[in-house]
C-alpha positions as CSV (number, residue, x, y, z in Angstrom):
1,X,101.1,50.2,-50.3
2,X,97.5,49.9,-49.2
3,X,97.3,46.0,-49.8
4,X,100.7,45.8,-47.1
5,X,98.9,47.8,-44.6
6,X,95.6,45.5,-45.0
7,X,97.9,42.5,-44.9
8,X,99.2,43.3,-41.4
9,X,95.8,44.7,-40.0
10,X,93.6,42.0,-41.6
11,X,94.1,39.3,-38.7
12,X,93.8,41.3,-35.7
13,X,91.1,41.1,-33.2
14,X,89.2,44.4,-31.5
15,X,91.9,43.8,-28.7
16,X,94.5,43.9,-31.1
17,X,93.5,46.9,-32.9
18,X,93.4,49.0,-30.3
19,X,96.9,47.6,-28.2
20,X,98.5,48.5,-31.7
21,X,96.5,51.8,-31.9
22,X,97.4,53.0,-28.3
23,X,100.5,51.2,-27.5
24,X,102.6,50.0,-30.0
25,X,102.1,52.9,-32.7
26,X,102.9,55.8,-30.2
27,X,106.3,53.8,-28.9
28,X,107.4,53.7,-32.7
29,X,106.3,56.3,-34.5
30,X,106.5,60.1,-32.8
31,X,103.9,61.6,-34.9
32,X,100.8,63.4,-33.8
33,X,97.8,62.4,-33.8
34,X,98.0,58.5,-33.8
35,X,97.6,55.3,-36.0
36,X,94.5,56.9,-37.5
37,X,95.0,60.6,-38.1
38,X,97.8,58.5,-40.3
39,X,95.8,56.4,-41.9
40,X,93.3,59.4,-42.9
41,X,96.5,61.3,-43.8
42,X,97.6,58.5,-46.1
43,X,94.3,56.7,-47.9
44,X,91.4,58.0,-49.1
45,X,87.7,57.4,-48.0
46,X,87.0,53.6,-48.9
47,X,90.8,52.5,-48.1
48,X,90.3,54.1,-44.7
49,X,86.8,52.2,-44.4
50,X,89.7,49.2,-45.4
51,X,91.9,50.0,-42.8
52,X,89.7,50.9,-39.6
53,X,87.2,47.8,-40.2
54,X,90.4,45.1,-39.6
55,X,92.0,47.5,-37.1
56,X,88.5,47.0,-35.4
57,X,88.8,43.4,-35.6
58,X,86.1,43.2,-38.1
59,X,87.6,40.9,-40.4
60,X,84.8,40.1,-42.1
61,X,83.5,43.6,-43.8
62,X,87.5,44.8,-43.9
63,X,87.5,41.7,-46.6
64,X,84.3,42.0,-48.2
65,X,85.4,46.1,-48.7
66,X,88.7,45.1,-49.8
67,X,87.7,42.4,-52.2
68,X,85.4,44.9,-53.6
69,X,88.6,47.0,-53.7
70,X,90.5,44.7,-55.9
71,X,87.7,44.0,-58.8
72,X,88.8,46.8,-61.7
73,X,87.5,47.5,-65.3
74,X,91.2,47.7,-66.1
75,X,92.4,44.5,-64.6
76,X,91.8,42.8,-61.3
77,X,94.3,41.9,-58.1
78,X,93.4,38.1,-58.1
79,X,96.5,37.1,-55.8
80,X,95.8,39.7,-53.5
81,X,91.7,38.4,-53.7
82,X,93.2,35.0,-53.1
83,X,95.0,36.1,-50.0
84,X,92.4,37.9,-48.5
85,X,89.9,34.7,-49.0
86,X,92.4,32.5,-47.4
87,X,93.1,34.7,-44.8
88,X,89.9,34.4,-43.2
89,X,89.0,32.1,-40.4
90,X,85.9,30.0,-41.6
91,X,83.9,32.1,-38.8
92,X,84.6,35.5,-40.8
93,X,84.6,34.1,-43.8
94,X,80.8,33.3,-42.9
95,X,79.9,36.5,-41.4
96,X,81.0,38.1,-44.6
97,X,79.0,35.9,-46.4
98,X,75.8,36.7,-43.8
99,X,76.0,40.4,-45.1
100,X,73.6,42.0,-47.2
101,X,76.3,43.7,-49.3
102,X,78.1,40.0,-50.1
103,X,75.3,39.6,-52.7
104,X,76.9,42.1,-54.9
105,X,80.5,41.5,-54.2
106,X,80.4,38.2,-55.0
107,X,78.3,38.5,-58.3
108,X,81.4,41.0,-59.2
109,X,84.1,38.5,-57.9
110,X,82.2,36.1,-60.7
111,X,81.7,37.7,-63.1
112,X,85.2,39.7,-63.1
113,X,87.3,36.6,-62.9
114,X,87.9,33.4,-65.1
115,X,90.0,29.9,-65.6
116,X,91.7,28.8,-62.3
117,X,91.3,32.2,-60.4
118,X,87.7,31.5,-60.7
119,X,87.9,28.1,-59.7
120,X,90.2,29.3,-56.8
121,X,88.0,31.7,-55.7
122,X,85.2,29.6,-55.9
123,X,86.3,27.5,-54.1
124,X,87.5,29.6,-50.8
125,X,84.2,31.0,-50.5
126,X,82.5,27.7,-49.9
127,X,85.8,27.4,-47.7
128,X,87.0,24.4,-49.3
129,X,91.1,25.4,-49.2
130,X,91.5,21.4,-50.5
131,X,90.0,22.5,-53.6
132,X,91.4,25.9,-54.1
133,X,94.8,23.7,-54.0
134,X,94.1,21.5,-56.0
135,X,93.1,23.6,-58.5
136,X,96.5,25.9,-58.0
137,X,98.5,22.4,-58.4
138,X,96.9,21.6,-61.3
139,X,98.1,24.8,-63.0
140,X,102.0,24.5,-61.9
141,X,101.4,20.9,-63.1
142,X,100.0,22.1,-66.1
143,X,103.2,24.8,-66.7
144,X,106.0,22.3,-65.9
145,X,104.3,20.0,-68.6
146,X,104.6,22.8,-71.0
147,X,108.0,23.7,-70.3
148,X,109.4,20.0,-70.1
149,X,110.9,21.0,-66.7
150,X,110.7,17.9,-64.4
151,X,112.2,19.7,-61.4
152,X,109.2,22.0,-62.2
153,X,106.8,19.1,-61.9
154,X,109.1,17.7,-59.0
155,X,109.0,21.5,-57.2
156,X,104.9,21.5,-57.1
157,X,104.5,17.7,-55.9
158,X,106.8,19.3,-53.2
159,X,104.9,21.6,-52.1
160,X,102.0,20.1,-50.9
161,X,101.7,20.2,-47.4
162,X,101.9,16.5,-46.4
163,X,98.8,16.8,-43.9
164,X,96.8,17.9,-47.0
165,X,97.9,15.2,-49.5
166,X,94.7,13.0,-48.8
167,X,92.3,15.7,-49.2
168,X,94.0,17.6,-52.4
169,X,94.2,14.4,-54.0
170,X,90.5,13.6,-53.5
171,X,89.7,17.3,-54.5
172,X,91.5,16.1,-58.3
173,X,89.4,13.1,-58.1
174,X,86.2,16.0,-57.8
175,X,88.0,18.5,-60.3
176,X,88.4,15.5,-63.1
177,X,84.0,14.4,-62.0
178,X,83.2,18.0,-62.8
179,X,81.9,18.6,-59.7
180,X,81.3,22.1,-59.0
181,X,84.0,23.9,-57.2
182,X,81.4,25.7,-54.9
183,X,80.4,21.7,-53.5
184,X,81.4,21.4,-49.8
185,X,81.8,17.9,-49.5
């Protein structure tokens, strides 16, 4: 399960990385040669390039690799690209957005994904989570109507984080003006 080992590694810092490398790994697991002698074991070349960029605390090119990782001819991982752009702290979401490579990763995020994933994704890279919500309410909203199930309707009002209200509401007020999910403010 590469995407479970990139979920626990993706938020640690350089200290982190190596504390779980030289500390925590050898109390808990026996094997020989360490954290990554198992992770070359286990993944091939680009899911080890994955791996040892957030065990390094680089959050930034572990998520540009890993979105990269996720975009398939056959079919692409858009809750696990949604997780990793939420994931980052608006810091590493900019660095990843400084490097060169972004260009290309981004023109494939776009051009690989449609409706309200787009929109989502959209959204996180210009690091407007408001948005990105608004736009994932707006779907359950949009399925409970469908089904006729009020509790449904009742269930996604719920879950709005109360803190958030103001700014999700005035994100629907930008979704219903057209304006363009990339738009900061």
């Amino acid at each position: 399960d590469e995407s479970g080992v990139y979920n626990a590694l993706r938020g640690l810092t350089n200290i982190q990385g190596k504390a779980l490398e030289l500390v925590v790994w050898p109390r808990l697991f026996k094997a020989e040669g360490g954290l990554r002698a198992f992770i070359i074991d286990d993944m091939d070349e680009d899911e080890q390039k994955i791996a040892f960029a957030y065990l390094s605390g680089n959050a930034a090119l572990g998520a540009r690799l890993e979105l990269d990782a996720n975009i398939h001819w056959y079919g692409d991982d858009e809750a696990q690209i949604e997780k990793i752009l939420r994931e980052l702290s608006p810091e590493d979401l900019a660095a990843m957005k400084a490097d060169p490579a972004w260009a290309a990763t981004r023109e494939r995020l776009v051009n690989n994904l449609d409706g309200t994933d787009l929109d989502v994704t959209k959204a996180l890279i210009a690091g407007n989570v408001a948005r990105a919500d608004a736009y994932r309410l707006r779907e359950k909203i949009d399925e409970a109507r469908r089904s006729q199930d009020p509790d449904a309707l009742a269930d996604a009002l719920a879950g709005v984080e109360p803190s958030q209200l103001a700014a999700v509401q005035q994100e629907f007020v930008n979704i219903q003006n057209k304006v363009d999910p990339e738009a900061t403010n």
